[in-house]
MOPAC internal coordinates of N, CA, C and O (Angstrom, degrees):
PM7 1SCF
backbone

  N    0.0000 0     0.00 0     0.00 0    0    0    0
  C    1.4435 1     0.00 0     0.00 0    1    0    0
  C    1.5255 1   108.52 1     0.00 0    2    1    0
  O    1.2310 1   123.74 1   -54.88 1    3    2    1
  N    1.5551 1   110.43 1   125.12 1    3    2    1
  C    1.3871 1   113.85 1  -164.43 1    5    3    2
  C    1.3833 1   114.27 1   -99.24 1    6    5    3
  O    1.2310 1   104.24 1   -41.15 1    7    6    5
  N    1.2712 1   146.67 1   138.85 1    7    6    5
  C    1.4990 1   121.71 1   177.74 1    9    7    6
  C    2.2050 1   116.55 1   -87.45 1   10    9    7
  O    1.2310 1   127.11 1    38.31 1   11   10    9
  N    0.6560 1   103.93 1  -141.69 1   11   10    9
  C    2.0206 1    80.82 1   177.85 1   13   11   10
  C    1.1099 1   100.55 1  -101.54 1   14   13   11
  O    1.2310 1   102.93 1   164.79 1   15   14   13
  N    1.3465 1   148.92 1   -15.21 1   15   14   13
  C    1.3183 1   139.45 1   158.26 1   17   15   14
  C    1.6681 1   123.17 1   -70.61 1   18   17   15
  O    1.2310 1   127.13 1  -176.58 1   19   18   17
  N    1.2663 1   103.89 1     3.42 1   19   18   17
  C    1.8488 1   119.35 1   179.52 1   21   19   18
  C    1.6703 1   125.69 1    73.55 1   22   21   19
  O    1.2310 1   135.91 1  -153.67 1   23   22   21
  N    1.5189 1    86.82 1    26.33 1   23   22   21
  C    1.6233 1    94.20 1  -173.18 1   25   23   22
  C    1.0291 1   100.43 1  -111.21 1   26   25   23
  O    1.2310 1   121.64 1   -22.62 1   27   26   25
  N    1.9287 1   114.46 1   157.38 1   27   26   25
  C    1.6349 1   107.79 1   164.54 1   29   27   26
  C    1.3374 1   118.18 1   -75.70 1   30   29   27
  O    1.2310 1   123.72 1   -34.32 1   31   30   29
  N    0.9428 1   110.48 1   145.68 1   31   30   29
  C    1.7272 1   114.25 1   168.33 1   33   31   30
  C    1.5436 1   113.48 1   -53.40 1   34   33   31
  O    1.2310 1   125.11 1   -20.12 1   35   34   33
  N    1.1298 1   107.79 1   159.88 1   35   34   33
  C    1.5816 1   113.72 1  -172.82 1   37   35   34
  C    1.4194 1   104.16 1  -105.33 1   38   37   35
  O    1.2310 1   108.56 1   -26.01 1   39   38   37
  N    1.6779 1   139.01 1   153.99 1   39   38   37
  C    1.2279 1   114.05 1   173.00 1   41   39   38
  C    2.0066 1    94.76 1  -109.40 1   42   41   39
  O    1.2310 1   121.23 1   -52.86 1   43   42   41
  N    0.9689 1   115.26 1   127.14 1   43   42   41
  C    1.7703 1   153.64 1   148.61 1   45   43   42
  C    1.7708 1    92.56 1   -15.81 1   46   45   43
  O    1.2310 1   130.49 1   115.92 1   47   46   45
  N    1.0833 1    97.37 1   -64.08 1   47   46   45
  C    2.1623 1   106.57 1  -134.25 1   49   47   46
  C    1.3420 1    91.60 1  -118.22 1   50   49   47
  O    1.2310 1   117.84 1   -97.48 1   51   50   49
  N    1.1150 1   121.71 1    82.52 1   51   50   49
  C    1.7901 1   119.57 1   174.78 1   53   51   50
  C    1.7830 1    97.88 1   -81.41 1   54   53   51
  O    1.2310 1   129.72 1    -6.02 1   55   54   53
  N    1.4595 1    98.86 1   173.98 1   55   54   53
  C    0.9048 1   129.64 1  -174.51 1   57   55   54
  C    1.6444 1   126.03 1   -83.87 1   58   57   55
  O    1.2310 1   107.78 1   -57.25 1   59   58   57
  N    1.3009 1   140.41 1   122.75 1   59   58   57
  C    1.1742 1   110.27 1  -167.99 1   61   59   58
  C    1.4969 1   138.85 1   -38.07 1   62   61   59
  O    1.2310 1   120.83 1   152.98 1   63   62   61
  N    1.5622 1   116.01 1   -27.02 1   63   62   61
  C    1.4010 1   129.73 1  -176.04 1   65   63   62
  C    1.5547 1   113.01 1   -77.21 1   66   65   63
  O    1.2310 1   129.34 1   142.25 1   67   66   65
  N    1.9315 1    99.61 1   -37.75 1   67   66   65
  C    1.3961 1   102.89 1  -174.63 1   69   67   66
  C    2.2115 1    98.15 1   -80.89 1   70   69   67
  O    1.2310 1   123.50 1   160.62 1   71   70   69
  N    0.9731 1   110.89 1   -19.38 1   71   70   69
  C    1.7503 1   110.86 1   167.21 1   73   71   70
  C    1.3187 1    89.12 1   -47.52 1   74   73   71
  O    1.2310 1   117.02 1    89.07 1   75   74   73
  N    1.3829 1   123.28 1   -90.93 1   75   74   73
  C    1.3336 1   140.93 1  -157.74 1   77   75   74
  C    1.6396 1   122.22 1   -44.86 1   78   77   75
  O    1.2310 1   125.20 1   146.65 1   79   78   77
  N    1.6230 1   107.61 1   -33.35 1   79   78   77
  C    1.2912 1   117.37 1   150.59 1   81   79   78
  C    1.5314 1   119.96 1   -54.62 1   82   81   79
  O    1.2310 1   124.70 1   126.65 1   83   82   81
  N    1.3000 1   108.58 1   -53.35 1   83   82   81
  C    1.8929 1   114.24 1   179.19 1   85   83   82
  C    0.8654 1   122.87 1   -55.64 1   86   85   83
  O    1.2310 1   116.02 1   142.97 1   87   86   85
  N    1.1663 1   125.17 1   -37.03 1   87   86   85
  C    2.1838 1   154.11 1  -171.44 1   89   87   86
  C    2.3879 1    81.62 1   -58.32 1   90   89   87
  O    1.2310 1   138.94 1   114.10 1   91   90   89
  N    1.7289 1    80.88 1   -65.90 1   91   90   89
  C    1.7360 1    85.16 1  -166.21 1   93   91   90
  C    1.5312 1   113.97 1   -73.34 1   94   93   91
  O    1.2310 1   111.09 1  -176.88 1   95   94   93
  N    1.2841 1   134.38 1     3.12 1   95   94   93
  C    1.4445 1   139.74 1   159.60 1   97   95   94
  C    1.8009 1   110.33 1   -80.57 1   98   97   95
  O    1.2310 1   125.76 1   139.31 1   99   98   97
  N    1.5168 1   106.53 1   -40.69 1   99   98   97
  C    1.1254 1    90.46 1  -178.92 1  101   99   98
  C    1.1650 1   105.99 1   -75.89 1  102  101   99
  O    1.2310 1   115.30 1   138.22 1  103  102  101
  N    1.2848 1   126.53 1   -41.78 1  103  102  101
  C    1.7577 1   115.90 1   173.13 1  105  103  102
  C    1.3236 1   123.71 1   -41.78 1  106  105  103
  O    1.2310 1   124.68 1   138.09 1  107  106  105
  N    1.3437 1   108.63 1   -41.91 1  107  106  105
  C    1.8113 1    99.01 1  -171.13 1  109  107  106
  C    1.0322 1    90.16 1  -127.57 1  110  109  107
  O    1.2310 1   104.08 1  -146.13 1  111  110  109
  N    0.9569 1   146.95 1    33.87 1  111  110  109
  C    1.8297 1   136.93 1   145.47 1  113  111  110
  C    1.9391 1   118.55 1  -127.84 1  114  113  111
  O    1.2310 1   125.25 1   116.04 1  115  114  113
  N    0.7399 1   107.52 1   -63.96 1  115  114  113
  C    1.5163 1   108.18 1   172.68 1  117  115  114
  C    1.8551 1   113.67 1   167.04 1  118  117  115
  O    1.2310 1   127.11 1     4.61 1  119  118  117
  N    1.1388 1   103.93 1  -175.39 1  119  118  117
  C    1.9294 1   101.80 1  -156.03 1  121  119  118
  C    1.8250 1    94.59 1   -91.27 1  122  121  119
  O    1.2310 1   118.94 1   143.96 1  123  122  121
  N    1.1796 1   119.63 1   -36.04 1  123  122  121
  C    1.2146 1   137.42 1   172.09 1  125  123  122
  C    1.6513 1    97.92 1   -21.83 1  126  125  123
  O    1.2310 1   107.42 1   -37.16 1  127  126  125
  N    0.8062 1   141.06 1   142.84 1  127  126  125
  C    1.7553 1   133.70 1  -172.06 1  129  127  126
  C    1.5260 1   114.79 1  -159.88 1  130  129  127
  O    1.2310 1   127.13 1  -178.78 1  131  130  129
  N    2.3408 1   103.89 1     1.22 1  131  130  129
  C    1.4714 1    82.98 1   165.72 1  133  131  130
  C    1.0770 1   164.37 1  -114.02 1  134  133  131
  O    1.2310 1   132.83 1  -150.57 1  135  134  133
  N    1.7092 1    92.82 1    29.43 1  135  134  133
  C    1.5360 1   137.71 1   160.88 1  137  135  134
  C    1.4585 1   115.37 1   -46.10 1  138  137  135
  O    1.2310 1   120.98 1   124.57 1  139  138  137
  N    1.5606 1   115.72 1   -55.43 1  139  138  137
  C    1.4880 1   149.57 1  -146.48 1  141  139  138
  C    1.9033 1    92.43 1   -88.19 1  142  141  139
  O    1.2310 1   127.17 1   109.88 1  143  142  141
  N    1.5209 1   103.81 1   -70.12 1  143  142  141
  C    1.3736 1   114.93 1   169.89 1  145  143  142
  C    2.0315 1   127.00 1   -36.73 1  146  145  143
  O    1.2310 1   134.43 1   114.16 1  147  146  145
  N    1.5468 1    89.69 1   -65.84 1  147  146  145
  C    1.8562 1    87.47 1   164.07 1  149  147  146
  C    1.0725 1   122.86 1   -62.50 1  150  149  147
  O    1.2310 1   111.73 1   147.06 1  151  150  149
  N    1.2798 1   133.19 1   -32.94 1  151  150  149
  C    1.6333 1   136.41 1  -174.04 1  153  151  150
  C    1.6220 1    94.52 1   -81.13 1  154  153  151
  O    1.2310 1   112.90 1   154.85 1  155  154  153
  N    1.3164 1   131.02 1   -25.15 1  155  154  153
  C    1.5641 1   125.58 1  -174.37 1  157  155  154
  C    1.7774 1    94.15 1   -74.35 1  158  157  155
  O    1.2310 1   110.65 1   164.31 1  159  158  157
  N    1.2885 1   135.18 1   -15.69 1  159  158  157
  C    1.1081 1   119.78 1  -167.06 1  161  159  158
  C    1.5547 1    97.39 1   -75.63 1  162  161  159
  O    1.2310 1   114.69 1   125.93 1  163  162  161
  N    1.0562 1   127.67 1   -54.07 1  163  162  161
  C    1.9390 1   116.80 1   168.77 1  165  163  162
  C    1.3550 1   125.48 1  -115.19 1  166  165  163
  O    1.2310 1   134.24 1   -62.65 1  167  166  165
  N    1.5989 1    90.07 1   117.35 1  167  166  165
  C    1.4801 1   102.01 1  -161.14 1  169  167  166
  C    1.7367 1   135.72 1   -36.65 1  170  169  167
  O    1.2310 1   131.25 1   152.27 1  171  170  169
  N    1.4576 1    95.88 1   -27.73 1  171  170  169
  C    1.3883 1    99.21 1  -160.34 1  173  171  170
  C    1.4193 1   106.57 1  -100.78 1  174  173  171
  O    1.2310 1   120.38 1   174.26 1  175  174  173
  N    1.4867 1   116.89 1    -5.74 1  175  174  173
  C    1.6413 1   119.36 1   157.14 1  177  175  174
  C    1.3149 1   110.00 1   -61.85 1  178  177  175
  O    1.2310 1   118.38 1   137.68 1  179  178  177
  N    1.5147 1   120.70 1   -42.32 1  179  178  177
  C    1.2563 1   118.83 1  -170.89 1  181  179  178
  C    1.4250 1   110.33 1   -74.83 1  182  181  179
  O    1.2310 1   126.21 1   109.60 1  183  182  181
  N    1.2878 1   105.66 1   -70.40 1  183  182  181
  C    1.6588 1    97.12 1   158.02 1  185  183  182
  C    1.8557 1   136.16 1    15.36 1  186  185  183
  O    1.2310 1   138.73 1   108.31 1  187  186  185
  N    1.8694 1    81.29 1   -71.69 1  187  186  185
  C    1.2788 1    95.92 1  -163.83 1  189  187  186
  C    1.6496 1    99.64 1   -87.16 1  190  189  187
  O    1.2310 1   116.08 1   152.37 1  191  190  189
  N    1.7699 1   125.04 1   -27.63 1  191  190  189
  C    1.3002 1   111.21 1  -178.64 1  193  191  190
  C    1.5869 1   108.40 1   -80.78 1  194  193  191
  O    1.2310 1   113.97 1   170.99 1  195  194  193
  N    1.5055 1   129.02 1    -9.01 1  195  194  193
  C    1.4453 1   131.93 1   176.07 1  197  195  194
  C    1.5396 1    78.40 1   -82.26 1  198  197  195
  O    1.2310 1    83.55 1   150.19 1  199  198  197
  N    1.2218 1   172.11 1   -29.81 1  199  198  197
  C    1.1601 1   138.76 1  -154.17 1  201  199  198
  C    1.4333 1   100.08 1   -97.07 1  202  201  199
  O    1.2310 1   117.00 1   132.41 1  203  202  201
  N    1.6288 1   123.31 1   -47.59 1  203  202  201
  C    1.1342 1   139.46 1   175.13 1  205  203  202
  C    1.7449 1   118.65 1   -45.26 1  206  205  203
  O    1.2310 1   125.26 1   146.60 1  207  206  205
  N    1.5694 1   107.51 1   -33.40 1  207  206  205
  C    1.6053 1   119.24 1   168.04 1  209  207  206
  C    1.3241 1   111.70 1   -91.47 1  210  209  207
  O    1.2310 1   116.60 1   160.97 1  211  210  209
  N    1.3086 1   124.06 1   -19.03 1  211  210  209
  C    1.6242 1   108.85 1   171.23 1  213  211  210
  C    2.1795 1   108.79 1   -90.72 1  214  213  211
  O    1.2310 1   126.10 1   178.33 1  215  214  213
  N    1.3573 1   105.89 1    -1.67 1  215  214  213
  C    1.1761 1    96.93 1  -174.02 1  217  215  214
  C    1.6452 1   100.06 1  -113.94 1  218  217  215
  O    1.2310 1   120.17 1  -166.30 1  219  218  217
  N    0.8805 1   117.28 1    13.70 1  219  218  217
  C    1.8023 1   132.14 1   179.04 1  221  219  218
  C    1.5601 1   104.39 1  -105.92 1  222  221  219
  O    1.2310 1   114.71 1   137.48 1  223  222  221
  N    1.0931 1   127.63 1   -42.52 1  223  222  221
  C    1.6809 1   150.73 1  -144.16 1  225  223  222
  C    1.7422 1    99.68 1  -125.93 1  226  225  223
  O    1.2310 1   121.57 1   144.96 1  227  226  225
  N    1.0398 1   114.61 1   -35.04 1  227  226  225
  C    1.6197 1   115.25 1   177.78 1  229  227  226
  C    1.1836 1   113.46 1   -60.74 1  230  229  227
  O    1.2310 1   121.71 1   137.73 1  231  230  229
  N    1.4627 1   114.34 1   -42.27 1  231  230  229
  C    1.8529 1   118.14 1  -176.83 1  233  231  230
  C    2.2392 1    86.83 1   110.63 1  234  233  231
  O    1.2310 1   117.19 1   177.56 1  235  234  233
  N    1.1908 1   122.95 1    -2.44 1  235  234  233
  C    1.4670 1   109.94 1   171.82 1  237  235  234
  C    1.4009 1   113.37 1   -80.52 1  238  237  235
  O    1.2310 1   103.43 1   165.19 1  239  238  237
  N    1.3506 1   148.07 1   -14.81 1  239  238  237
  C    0.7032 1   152.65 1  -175.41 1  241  239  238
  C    1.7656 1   119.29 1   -67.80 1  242  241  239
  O    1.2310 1   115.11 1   130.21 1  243  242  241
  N    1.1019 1   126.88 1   -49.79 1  243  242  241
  C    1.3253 1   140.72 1   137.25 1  245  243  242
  C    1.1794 1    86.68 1   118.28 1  246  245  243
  O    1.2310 1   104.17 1  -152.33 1  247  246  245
  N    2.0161 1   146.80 1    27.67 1  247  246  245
  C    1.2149 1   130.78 1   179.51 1  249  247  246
  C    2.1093 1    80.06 1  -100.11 1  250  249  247
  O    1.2310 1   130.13 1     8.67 1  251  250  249
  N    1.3050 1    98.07 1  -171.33 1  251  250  249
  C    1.9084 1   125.82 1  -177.93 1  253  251  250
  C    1.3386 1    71.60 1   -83.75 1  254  253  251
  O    1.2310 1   128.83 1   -25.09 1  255  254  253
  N    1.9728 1   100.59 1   154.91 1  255  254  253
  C    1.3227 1   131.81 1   172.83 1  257  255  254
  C    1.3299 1    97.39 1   -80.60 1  258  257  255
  O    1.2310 1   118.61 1   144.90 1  259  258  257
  N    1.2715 1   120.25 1   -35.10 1  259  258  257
  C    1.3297 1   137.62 1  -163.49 1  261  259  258
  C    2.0711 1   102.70 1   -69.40 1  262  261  259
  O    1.2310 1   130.93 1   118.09 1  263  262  261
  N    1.3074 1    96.52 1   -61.91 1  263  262  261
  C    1.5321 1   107.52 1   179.16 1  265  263  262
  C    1.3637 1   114.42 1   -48.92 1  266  265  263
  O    1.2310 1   120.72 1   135.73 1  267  266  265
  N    1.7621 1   116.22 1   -44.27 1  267  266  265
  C    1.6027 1   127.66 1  -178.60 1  269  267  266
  C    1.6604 1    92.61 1   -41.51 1  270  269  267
  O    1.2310 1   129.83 1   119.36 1  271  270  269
  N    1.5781 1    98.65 1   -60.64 1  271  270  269
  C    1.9842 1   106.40 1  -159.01 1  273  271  270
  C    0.9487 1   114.00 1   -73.37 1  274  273  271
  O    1.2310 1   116.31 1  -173.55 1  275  274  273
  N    1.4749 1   124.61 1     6.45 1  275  274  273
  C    1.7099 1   123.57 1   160.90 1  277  275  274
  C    1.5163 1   100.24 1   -90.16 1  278  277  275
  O    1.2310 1   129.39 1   112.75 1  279  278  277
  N    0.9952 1    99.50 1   -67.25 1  279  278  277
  C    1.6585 1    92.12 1   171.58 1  281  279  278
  C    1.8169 1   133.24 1   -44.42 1  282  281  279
  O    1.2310 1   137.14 1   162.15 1  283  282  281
  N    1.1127 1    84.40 1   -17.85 1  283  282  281
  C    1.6597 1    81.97 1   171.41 1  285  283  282
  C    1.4747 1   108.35 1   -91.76 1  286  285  283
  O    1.2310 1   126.73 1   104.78 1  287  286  285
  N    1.4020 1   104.66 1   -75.22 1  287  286  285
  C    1.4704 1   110.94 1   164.86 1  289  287  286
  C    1.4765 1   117.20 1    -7.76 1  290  289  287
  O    1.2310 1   124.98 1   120.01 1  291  290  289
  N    1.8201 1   108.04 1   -59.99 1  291  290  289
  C    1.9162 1   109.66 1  -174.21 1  293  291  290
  C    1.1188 1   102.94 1   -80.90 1  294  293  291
  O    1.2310 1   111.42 1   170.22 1  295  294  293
  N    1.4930 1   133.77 1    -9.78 1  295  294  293
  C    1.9084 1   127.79 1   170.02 1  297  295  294
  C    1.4673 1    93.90 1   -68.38 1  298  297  295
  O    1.2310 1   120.69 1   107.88 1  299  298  297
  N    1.3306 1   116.28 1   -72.12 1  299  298  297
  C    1.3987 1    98.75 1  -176.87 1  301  299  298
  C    1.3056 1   147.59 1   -67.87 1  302  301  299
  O    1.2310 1   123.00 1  -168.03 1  303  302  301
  N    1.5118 1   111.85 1    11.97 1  303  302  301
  C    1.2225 1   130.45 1   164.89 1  305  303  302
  C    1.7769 1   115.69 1   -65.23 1  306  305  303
  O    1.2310 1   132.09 1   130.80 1  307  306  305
  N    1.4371 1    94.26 1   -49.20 1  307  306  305
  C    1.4752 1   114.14 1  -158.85 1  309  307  306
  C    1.1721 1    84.61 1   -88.20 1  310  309  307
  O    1.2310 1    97.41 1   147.27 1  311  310  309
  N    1.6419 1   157.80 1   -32.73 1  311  310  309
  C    0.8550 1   141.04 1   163.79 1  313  311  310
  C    1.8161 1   134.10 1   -86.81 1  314  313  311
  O    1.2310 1   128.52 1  -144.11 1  315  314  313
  N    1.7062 1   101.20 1    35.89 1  315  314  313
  C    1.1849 1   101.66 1  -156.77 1  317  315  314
  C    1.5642 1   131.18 1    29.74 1  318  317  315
  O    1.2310 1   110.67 1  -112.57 1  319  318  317
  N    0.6103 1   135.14 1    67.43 1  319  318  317
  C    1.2070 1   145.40 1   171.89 1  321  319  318
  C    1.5024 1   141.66 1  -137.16 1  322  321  319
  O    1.2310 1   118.44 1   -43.05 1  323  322  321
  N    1.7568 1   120.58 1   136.95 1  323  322  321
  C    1.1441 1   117.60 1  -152.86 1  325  323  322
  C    1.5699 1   112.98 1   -75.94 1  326  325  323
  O    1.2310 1   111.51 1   163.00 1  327  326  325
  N    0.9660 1   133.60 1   -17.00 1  327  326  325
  C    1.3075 1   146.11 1  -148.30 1  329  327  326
  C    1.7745 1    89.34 1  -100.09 1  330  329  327
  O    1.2310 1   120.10 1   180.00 1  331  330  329

């Protein structure tokens, strides 16, 4: 759901768990929150991309820490983007 400028909406009023999730994103990821915020609008995207960043970033994943941050880095290249 797009708002008229073509963005998702952000959600405002998290949930106590998703607070407690944000508290620990800004700690180990950065203050930036509006990644964290749109994906909080349905739960089970977030869910699944907090599972997908703690198993990339945990060391379970079994790729180089090093390889992850090229790959992120060149996603957000190609997708303009600052992050």
């Amino acid at each position: 759901m797009a708002n008229k400028l073509g963005h998702l909406p952000k959600v405002n009023d998290l949930t106590a768990q998703d607070s407690s999730r944000l508290a620990t994103w800004y700690e180990k990821a950065y203050e930036d929150d509006n990644l964290f915020r749109t994906l909080a609008g349905d739960q089970p995207t977030l869910d699944m991309f907090l599972s997908w960043v703690g198993m990339m970033y945990g060391g379970s994943s079994g790729l180089d820490k090093q390889m992850i941050e090229l790959c992120r880095i060149r996603m957000a290249n190609v997708n303009e983007c600052f992050h």
